[in-house]
N, C-alpha and C positions, 0 to 999 in steps of 0.2 A: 321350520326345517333348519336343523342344525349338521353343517358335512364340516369334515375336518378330513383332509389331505394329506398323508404320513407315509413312512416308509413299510412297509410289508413285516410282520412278524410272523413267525412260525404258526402261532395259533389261529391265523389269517387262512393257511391251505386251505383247508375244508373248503370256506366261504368261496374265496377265490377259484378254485378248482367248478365251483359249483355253475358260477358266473362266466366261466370262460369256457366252461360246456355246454352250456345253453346258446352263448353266441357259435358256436361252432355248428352245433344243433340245427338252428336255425340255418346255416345253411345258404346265408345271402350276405357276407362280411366278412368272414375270416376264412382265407386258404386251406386251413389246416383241416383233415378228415377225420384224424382218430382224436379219440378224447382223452383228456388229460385223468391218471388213476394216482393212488395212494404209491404207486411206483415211478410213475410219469412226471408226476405233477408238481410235488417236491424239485427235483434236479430240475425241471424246465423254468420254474421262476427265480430257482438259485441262478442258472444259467448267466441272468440278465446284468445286464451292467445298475440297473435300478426296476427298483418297481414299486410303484404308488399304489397304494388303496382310499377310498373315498369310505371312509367311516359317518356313520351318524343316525340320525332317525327323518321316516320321510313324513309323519304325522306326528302328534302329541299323542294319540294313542301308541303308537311304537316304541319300541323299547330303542334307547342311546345303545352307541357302539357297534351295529350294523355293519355288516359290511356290502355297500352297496353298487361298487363298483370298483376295477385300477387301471393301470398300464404297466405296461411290459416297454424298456426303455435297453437298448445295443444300438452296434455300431451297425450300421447299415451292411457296411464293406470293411475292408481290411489296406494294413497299408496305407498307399496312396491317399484311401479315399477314407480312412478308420479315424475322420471327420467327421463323417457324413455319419447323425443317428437314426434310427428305427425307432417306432413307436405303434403298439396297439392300443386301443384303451374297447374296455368291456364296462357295459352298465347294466345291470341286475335290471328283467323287464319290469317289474317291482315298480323300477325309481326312473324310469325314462321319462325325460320329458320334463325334469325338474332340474337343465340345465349342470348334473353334476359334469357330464363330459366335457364342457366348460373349463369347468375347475382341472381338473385330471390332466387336459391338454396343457393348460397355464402352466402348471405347477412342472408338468412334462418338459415345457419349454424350460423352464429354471435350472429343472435339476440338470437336463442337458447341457444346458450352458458351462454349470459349475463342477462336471464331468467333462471341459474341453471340446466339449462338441461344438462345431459351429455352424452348422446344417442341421436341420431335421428333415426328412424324407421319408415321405408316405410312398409306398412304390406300388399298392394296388388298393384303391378305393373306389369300389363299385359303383356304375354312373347312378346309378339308382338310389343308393343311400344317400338322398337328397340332405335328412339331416345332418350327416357328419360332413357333405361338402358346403353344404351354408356355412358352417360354423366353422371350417380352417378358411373360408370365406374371408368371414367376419372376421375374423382373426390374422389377418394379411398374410394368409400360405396361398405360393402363385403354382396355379395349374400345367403341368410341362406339356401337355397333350392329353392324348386318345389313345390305349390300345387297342384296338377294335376285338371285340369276343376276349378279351386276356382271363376271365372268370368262368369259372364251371360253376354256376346254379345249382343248388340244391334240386329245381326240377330238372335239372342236364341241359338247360337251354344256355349256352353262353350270352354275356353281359360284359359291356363295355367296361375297363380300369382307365382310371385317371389318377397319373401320380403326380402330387403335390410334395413342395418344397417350402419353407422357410427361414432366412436364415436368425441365427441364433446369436 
């Protein structure tokens, strides 16, 4: 398995757009309800202050150049606080589980860095996505609390957030 971590090009949409509506799909991660189109989708990654993609192949049968996964990298807040960054990261169900989110977060933490951020803040991470809280874990991001129900479920039953912080 070969991933190479870059900055997003245009001919990225597609893949990207594809990736970020499947985590949305699903329904148990990302806030957001409507899906990203050929009119949305464009302007919403331009939006960002940065955006990563995770290129590469997940087998020697696959083809190189993939795109397997990225992040979506803004300020949190404004002002005061337009320190403090945001950060998603989406991975293709394809490639779960082969540690790219990993990579994505690292590289997230860098590029933030060298965009003046010096905060990254996670403000709603579902208790349940046991994976992604091992891994900002692992990664020395410290937990601020509990919001109790702060997530609507894809089945409608609300689900604890826990917002994590690290600094940068």
């Amino acid at each position: 398995m070969n991933i190479k971590i870059r900055s997003y090009t245009l001919s990225d949409l597609p893949s990207m757009m594809a990736i970020w509506n499947e985590v949305v799909e699903e329904g148990v991660a990302f806030p957001q309800l409507d899906l990203l189109n050929d009119a949305t989708g464009p302007a919403f990654f331009a939006s960002q202050t940065y955006c990563g993609v995770a290129e590469g192949s997940i087998s020697e049968a696959s083809p190189a150049g993939n795109i397997l996964g990225l992040y979506i990298l803004h300020p949190n807040n404004e002002g005061r606080c337009g320190h403090i960054a945001n950060a998603s990261y989406a991975v293709s169900a394809k490639a779960r589980g082969l540690h790219i989110g990993e990579q994505l977060v690292l590289d997230c933490m860098a590029q933030g860095k060298a965009r003046g951020f010096r905060i990254l803040q996670f403000n709603a991470v579902v208790r349940t996505n046991t994976h992604a809280r091992h891994l900002y874990e692992r990664l020395g991001f410290q937990q601020l609390g509990v919001i109790p129900g702060g997530f609507l479920m894809k089945d409608g039953h609300y689900e604890d957030i826990c917002p994590y912080y690290h600094l940068l």
